[in-house]
Backbone as CSV, one residue per row, in Angstrom:
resi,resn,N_x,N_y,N_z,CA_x,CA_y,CA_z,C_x,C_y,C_z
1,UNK,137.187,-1.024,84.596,136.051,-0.099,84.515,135.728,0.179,83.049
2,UNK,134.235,-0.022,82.768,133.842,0.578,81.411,133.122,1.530,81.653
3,UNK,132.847,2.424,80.233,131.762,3.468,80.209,131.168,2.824,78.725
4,UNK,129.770,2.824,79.021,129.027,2.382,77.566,127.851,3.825,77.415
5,UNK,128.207,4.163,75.885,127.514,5.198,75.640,126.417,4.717,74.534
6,UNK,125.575,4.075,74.434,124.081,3.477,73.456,123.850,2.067,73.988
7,UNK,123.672,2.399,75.482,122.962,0.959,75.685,121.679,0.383,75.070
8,UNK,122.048,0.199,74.145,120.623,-0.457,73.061,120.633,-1.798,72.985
9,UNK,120.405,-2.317,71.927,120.137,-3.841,71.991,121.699,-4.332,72.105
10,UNK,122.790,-3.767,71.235,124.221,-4.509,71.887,124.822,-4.175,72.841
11,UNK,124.869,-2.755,72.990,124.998,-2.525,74.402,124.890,-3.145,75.614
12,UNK,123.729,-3.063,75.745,122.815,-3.796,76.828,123.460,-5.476,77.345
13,UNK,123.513,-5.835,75.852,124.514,-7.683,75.667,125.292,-7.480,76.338
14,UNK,126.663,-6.530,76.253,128.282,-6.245,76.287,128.182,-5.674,77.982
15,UNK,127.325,-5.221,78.653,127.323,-4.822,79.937,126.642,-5.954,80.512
16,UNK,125.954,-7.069,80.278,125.370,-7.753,80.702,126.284,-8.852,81.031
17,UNK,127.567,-8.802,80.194,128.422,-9.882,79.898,129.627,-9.036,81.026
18,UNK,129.850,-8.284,81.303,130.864,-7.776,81.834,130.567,-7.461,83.466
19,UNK,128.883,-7.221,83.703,128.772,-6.562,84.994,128.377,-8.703,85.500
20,UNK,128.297,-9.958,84.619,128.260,-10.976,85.499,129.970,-11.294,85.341
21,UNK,130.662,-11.183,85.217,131.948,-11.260,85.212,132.682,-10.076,86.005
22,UNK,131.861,-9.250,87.162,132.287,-8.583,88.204,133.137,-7.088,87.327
23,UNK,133.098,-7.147,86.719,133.438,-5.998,85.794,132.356,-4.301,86.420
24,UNK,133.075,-3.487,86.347,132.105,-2.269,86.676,131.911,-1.474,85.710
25,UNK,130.885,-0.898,85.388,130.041,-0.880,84.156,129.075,0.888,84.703
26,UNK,129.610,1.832,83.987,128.500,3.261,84.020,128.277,3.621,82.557
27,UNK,126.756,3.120,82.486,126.722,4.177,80.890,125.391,4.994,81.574
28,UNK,125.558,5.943,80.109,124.933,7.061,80.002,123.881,6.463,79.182
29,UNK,122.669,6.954,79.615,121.091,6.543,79.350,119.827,7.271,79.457
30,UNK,119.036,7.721,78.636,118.232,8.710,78.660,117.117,7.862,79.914
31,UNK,116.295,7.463,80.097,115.603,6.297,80.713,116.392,5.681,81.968
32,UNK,116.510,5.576,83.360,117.699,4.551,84.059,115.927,3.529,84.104
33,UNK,115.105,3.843,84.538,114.067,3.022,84.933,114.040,1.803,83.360
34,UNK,114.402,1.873,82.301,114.320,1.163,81.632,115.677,0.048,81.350
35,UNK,116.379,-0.110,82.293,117.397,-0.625,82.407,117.718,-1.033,84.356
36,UNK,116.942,-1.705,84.788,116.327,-1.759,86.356,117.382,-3.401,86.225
37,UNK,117.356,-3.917,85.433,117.894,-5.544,85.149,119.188,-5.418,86.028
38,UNK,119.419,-4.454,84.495,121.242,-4.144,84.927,121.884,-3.746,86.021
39,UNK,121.168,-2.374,86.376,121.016,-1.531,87.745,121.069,-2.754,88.576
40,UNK,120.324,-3.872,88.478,120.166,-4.773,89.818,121.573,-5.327,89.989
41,UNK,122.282,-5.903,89.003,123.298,-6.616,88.635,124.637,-5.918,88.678
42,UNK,124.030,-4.490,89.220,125.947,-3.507,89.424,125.949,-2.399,88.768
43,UNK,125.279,-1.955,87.629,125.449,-0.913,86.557,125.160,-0.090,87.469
44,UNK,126.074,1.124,87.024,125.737,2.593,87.466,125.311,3.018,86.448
45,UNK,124.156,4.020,86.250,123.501,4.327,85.149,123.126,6.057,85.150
46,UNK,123.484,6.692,84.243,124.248,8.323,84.815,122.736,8.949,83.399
47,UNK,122.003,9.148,83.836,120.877,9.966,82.869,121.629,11.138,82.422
48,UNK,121.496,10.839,81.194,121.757,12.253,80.039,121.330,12.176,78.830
49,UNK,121.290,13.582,78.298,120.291,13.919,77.189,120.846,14.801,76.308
50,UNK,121.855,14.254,74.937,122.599,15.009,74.541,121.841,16.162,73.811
51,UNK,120.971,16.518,73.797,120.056,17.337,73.753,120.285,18.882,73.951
52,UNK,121.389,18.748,75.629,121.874,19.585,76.509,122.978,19.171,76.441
53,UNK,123.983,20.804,76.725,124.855,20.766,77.070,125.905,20.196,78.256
54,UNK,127.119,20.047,77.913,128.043,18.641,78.557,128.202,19.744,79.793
55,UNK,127.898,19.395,81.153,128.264,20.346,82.590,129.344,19.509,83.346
56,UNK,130.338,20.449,83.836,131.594,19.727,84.631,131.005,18.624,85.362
57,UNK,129.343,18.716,86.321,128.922,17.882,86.988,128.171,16.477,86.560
58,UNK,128.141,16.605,85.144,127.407,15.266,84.630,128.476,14.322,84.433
59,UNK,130.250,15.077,83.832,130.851,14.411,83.215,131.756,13.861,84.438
60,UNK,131.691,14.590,85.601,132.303,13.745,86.609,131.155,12.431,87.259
61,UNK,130.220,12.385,86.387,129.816,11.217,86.396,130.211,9.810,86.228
62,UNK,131.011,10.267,85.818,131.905,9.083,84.700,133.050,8.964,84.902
63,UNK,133.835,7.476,85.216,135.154,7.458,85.690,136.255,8.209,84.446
64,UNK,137.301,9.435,84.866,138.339,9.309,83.942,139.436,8.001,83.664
65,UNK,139.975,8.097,82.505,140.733,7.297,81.506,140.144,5.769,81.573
66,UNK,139.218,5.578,81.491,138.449,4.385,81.513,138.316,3.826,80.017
67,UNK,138.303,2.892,80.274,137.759,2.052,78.619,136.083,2.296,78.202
68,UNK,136.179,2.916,76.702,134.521,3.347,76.336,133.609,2.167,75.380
69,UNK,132.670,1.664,75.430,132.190,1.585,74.081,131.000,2.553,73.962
70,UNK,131.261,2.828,72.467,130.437,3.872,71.984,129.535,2.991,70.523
71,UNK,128.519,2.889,71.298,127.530,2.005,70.078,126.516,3.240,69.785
72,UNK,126.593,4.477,70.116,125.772,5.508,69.555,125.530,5.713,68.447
73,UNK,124.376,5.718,67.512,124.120,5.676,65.766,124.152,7.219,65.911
74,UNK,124.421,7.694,64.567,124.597,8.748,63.890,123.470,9.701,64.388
75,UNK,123.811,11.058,65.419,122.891,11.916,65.415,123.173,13.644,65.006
76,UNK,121.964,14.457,65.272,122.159,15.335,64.286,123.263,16.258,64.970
77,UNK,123.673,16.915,64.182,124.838,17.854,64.011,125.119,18.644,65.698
78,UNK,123.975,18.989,66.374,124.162,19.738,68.162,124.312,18.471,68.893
79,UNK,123.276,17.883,68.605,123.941,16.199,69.883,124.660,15.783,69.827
80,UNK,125.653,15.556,68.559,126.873,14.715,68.138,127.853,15.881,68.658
81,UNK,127.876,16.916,68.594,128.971,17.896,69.024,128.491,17.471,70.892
82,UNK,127.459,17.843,71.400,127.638,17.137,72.772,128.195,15.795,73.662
83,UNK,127.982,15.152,72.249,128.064,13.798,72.715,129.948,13.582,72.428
84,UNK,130.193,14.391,71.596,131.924,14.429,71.471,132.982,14.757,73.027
85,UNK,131.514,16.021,73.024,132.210,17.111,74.452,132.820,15.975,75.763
86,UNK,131.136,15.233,75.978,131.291,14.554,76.846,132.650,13.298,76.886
87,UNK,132.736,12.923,75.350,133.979,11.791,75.370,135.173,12.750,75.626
88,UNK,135.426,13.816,75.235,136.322,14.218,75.561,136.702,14.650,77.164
89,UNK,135.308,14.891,77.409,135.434,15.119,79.185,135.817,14.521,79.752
90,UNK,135.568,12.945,79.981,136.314,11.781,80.456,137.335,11.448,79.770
91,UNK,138.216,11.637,78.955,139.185,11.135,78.324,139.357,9.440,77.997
92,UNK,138.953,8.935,77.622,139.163,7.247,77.614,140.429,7.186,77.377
93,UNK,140.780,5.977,77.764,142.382,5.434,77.282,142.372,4.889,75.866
94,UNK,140.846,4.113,76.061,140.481,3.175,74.785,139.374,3.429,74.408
95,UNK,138.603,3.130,73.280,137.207,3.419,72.871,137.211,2.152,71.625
96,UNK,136.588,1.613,71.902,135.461,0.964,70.621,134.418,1.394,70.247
97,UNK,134.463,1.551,68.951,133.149,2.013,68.099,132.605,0.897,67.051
98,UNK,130.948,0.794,67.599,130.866,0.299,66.824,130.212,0.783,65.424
99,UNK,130.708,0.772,64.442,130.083,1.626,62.959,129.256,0.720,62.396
100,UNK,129.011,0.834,61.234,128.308,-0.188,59.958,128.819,-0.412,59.257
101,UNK,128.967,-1.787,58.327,129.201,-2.181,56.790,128.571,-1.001,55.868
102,UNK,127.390,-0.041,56.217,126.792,0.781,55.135,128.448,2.015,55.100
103,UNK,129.411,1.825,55.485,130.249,2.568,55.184,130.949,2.239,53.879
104,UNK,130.507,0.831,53.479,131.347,0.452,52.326,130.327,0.655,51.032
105,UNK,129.326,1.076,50.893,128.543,1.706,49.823,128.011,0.431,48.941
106,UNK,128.203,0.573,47.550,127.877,-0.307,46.584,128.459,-1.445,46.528
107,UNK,129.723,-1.726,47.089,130.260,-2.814,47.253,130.092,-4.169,48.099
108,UNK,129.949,-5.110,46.495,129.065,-6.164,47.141,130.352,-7.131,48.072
109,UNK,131.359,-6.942,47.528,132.306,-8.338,48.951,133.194,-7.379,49.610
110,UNK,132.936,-7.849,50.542,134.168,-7.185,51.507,134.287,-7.546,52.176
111,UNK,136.282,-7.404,52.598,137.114,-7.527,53.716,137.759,-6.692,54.347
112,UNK,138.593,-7.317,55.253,139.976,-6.075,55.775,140.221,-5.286,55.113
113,UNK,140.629,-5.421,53.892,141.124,-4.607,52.856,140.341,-3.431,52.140
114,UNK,139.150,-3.791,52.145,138.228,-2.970,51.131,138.324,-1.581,51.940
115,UNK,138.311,-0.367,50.984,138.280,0.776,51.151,137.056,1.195,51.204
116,UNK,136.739,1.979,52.491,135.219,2.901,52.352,134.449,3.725,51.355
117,UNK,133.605,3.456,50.990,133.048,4.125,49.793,131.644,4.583,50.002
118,UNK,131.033,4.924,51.448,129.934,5.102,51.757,128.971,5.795,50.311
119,UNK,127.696,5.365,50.409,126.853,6.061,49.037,125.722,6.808,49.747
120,UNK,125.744,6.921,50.783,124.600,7.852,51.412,125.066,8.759,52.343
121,UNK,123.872,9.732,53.048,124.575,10.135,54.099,124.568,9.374,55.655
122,UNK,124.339,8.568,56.124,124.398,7.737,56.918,125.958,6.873,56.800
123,UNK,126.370,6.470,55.898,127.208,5.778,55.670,128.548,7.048,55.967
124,UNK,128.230,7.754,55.414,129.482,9.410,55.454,129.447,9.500,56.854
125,UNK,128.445,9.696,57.696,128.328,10.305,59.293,128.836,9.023,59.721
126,UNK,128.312,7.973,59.496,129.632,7.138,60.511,130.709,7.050,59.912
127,UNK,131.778,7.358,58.868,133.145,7.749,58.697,133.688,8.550,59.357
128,UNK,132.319,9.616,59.209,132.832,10.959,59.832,133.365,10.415,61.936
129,UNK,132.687,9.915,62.153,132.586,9.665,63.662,133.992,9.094,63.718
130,UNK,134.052,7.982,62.926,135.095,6.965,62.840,136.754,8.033,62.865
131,UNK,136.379,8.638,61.997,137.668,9.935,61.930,138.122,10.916,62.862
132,UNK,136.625,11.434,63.574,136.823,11.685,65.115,137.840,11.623,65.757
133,UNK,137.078,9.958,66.131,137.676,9.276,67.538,138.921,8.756,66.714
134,UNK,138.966,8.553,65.602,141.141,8.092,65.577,141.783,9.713,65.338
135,UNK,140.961,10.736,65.432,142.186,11.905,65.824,142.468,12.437,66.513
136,UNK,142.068,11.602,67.921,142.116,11.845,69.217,143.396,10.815,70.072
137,UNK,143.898,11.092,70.694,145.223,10.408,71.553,144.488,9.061,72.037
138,UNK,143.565,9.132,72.407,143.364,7.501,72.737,143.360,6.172,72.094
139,UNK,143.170,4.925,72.423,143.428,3.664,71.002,142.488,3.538,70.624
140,UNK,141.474,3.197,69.349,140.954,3.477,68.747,140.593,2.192,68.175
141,UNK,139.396,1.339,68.153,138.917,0.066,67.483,137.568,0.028,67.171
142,UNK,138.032,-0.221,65.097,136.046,0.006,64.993,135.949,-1.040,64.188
143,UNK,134.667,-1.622,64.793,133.992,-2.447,64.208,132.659,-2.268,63.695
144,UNK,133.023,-2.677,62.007,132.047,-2.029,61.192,131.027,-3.510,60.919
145,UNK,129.922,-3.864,61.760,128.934,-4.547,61.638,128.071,-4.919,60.813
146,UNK,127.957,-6.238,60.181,127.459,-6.377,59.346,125.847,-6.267,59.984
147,UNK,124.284,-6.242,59.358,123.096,-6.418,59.917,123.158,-7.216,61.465
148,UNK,122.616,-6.540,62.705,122.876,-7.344,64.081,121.261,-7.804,64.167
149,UNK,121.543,-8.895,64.565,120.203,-9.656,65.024,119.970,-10.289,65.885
150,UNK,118.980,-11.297,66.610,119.005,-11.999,68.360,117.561,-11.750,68.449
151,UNK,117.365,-11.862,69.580,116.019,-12.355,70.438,114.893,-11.233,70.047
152,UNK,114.183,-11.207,69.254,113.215,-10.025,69.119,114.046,-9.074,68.427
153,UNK,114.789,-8.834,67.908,115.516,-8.637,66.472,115.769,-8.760,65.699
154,UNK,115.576,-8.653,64.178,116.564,-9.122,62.763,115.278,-9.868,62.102
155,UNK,115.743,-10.140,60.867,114.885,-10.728,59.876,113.819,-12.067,60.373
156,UNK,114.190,-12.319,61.052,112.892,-13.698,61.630,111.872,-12.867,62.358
157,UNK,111.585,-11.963,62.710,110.462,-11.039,63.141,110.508,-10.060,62.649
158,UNK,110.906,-9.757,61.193,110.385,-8.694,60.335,109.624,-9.820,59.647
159,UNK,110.070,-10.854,59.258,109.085,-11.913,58.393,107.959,-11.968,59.336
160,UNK,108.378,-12.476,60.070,106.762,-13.237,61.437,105.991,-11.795,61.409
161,UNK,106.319,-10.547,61.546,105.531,-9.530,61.085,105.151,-8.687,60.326
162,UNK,105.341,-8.863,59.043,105.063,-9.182,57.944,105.882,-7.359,57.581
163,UNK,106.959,-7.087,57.332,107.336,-6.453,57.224,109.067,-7.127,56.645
164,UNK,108.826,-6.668,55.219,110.191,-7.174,54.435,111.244,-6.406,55.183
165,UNK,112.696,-7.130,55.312,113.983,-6.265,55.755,114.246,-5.288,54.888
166,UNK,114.981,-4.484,54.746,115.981,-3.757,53.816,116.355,-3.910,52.698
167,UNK,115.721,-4.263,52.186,116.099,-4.592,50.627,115.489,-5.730,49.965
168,UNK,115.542,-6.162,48.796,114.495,-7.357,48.322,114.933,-8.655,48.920
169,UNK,113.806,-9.331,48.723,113.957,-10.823,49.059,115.288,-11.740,48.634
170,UNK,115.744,-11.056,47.218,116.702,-12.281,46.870,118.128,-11.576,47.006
171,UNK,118.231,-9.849,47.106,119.289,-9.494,47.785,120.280,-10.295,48.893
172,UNK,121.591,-10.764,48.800,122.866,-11.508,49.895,122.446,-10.530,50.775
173,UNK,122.889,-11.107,52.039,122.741,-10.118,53.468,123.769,-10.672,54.247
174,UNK,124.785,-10.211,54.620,125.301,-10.520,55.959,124.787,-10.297,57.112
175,UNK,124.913,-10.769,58.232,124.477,-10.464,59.368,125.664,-11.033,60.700
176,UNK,125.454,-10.511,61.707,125.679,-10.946,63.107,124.978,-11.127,64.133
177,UNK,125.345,-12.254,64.937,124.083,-12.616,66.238,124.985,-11.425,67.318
178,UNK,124.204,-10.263,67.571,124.127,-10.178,69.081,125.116,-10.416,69.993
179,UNK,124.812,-11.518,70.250,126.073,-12.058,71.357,127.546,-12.191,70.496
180,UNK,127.768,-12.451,69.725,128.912,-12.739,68.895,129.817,-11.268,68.607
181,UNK,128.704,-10.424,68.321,129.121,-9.130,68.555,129.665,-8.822,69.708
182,UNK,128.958,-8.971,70.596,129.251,-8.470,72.282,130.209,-9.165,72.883
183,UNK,130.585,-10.478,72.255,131.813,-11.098,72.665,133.014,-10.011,72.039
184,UNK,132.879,-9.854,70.445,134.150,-9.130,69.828,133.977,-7.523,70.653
185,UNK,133.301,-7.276,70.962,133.600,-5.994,71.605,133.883,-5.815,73.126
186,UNK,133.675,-7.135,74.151,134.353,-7.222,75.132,135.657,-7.903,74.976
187,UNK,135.905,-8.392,73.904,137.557,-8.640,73.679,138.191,-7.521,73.343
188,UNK,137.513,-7.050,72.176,138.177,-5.551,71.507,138.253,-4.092,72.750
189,UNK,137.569,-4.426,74.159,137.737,-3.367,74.664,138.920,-3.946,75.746
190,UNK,139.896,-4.725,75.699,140.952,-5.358,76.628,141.863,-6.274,75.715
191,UNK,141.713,-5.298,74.739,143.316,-5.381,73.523,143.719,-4.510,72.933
192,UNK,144.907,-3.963,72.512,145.281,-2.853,71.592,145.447,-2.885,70.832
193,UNK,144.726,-4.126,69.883,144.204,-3.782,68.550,143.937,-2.307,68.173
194,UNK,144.472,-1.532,67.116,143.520,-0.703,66.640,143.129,-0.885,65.185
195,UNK,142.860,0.589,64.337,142.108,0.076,63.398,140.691,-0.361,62.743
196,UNK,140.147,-0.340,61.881,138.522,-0.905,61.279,138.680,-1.737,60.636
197,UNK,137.710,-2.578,60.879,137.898,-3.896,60.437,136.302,-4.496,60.406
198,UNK,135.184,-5.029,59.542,134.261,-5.319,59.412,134.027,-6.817,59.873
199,UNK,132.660,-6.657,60.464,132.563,-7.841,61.676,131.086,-9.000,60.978
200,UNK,131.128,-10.006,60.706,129.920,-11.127,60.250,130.310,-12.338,60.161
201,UNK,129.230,-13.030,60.237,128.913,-14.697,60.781,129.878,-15.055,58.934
202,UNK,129.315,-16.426,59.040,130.372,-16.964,57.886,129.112,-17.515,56.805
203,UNK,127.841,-17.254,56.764,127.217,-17.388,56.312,125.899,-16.382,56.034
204,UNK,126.307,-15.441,54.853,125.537,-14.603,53.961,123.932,-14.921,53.219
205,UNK,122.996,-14.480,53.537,122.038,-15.058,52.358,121.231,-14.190,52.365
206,UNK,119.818,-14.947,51.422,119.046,-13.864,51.004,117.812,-14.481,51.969
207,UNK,117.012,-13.279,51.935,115.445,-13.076,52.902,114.828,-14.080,52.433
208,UNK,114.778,-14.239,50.747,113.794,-15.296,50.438,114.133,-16.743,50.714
209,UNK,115.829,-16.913,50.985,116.329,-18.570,51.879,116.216,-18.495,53.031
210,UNK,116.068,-18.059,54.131,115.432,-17.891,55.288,113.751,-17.762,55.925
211,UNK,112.903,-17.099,54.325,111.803,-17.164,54.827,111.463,-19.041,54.228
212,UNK,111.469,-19.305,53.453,111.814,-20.348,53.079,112.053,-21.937,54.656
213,UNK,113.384,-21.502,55.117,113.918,-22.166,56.028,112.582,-21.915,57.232
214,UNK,112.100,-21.051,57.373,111.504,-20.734,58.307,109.963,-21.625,58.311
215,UNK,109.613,-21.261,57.406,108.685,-22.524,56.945,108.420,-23.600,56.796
216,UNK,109.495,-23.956,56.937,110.371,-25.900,56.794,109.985,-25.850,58.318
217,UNK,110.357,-24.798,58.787,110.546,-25.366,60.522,109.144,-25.022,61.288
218,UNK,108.527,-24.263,60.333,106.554,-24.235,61.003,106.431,-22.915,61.788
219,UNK,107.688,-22.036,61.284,107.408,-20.839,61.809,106.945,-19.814,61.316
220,UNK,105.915,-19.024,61.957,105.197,-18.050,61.398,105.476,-17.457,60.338
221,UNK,104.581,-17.317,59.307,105.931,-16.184,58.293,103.637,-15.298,57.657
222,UNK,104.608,-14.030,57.983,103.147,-13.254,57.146,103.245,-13.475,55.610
223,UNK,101.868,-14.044,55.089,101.818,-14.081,54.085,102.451,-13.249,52.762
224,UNK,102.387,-12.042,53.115,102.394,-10.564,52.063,103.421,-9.750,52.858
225,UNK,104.509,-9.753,53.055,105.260,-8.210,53.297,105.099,-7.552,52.571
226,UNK,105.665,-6.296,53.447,105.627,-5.221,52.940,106.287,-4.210,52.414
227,UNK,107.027,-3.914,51.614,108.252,-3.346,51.194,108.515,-2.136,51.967
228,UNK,109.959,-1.751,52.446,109.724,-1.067,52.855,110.977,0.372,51.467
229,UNK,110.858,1.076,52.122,111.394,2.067,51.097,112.989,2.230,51.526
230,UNK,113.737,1.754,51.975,115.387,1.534,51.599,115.955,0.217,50.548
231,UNK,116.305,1.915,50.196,117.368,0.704,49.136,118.758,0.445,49.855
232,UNK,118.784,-1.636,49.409,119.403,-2.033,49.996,120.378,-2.879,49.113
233,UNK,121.762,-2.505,48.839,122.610,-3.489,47.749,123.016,-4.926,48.924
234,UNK,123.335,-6.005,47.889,123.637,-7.215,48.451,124.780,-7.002,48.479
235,UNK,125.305,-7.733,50.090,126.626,-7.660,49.750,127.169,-8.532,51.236
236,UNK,128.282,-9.102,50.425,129.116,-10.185,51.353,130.400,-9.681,52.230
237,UNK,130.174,-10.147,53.151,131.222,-9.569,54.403,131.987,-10.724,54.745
238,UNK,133.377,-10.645,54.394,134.022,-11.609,55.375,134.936,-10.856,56.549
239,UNK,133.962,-11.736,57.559,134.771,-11.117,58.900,135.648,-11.859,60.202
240,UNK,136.317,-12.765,59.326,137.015,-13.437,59.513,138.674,-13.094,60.452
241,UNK,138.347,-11.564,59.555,139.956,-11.152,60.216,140.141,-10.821,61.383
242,UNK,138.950,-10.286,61.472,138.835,-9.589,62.981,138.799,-10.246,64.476
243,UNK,137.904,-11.804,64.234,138.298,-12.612,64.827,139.457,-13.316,65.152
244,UNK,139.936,-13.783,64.096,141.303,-14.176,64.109,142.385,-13.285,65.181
245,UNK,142.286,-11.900,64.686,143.217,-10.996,65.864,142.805,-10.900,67.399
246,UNK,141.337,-11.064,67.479,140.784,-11.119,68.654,141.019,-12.226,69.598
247,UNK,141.281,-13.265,68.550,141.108,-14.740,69.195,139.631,-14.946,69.478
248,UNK,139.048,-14.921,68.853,137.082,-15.241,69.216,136.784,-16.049,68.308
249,UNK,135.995,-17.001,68.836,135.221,-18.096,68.132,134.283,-17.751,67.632
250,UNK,132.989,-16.895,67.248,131.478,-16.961,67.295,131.158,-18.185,67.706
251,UNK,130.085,-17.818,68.395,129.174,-18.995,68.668,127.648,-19.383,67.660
252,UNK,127.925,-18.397,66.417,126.800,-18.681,65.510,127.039,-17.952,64.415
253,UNK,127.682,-19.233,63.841,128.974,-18.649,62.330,127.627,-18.794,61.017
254,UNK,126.350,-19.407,61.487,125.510,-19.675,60.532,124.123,-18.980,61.022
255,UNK,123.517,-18.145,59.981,121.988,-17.481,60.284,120.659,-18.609,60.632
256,UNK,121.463,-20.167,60.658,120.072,-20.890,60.802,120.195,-21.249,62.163
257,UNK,121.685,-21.220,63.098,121.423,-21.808,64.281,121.784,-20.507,65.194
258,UNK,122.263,-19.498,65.392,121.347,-17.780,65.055,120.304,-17.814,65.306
259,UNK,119.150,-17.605,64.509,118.089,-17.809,64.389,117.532,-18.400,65.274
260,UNK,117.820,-19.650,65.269,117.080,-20.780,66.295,117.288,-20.764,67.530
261,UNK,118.398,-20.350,67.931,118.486,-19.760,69.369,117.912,-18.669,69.956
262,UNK,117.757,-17.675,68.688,116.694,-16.371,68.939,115.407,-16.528,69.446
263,UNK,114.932,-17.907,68.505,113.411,-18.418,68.838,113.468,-19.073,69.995
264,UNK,114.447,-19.668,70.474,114.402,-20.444,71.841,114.459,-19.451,72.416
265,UNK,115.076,-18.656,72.867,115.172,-17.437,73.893,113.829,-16.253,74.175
266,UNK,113.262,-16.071,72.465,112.265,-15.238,72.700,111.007,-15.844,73.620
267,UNK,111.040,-17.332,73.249,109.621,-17.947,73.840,110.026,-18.364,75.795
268,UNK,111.594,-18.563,75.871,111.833,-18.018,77.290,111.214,-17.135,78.164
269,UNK,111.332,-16.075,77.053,111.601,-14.817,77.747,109.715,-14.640,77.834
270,UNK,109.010,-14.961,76.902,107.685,-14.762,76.918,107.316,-16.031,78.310
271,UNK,107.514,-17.172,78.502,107.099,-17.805,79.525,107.098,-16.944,80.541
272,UNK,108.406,-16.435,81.061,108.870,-15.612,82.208,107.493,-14.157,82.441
273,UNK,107.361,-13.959,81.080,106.737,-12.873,81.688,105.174,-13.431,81.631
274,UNK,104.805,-14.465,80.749,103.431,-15.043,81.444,103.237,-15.752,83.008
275,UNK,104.585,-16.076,83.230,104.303,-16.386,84.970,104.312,-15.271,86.020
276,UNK,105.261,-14.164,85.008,104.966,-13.017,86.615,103.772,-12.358,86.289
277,UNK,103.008,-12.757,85.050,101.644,-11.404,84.995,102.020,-10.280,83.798
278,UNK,103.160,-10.118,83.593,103.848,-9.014,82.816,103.083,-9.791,81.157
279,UNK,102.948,-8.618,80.585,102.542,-8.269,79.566,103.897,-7.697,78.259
């Protein structure tokens, strides 16, 4: 049994991967009608709104001592105290979190080893989370993500829509596909690994070698982006270790065949919905 608390774009992967592998699967979801896929496929889907306070009757929603992932991003100071209440209501045995690389601040390489040095407040609030959940009795595994990307995500449709990523063109970027993620976090939630440990493909680059690549291959790219206003330092992730303990392969150790599977999948997914009528 899992409980997933931010069924968002990885979320969504990691229950998708677990409820076809007969796995039973309840997260918490503001929306259930926007998650009808899953629902079809087994998910129990428990509406809540950390908004409001945690009631004995929402949290027996949710199986006790169950395995959690918690892909929830940083919210403000009353929801995050709700959203604690509720983990504590169910007690997990285990929890994976997934955090960010923006925990490591100015620092451009990093591994296992590198010490947190967050430079904003985003980067502090997920430490802070991270510190939480390891001072709590349950086992504890975070994976700090380099940029996640996939099908209608990540830098190949900020280019195609003319909207620069996070930082300049010739800025290093790590990244992860999606699924590669959702593999390490359905391993990481059925091992006792604990610990943080930063998670990316084996190949780093910059916006301007990808928009570049993208062009070679005849794909859209908007003439003029547009900058957007985060500042973004370059910086290299090796996430090598984490696999290794997991035993996981990625299946897309490089941002060009990544990528290209993104584009095969998105124009899938657009056929599908030009044959049912869907828009």
């Amino acid at each position: 049994m899992v409980v997933i608390f931010g069924l968002g774009f990885t979320g969504s992967r990691v229950a998708r991967r677990l409820l076809q592998r007969g796995e039973k699967v309840v997260a918490a979801v503001r929306d259930p009608a926007r998650f009808a896929a899953l629902i079809a496929l087994g998910m129990k889907a428990v509406r809540v709104d950390f908004n409001s306070p945690v009631s004995d009757e929402l949290s027996s929603q949710f199986p006790s001592g169950a395995a959690l992932l918690h892909s929830v991003p940083p919210l403000p100071p009353a929801e995050n105290e709700n959203l604690h209440r509720l983990i504590e209501a169910i007690s997990p045995r285990r929890v994976v979190y997934i955090s960010a690389t923006g925990v490591y601040g100015d620092q451009i390489d990093v591994s296992e080893t590198t010490p947190v040095a967050p430079a904003d407040s985003r980067g502090m609030a997920r430490i802070e989370e991270e510190r939480w959940l390891q001072s709590h009795d349950w086992s504890t595994l975070i994976l700090r993500s380099a940029a996640i990307y996939g099908p209608g995500r990540g830098v190949h449709v900020s280019i195609r829509d003319g909207r620069l990523p996070r930082g300049a063109a010739s800025g290093i970027v790590s990244r992860i596909h999606v699924d590669d993620l959702a593999a390490l976090c359905d391993a990481g939630l059925n091992s006792p690994l604990t610990g943080a440990w930063p998670v990316a493909d084996d190949q780093p680059a910059t916006t301007a070698e990808i928009v570049s690549w993208l062009e070679r291959r005849g794909e859209p790219v908007a003439p003029a982006p547009v900058r957007t206003e985060f500042p973004v330092h370059g910086r290299k992730v090796d996430g090598t270790a984490i696999r290794a303990e997991l035993g996981v392969k990625i299946q897309y150790p490089s941002w060009r065949i990544g990528i290209e599977a993104s584009i095969a999948e998105e124009g899938r997914t657009e056929e599908r919905q030009s044959e049912s009528g869907s828009v």
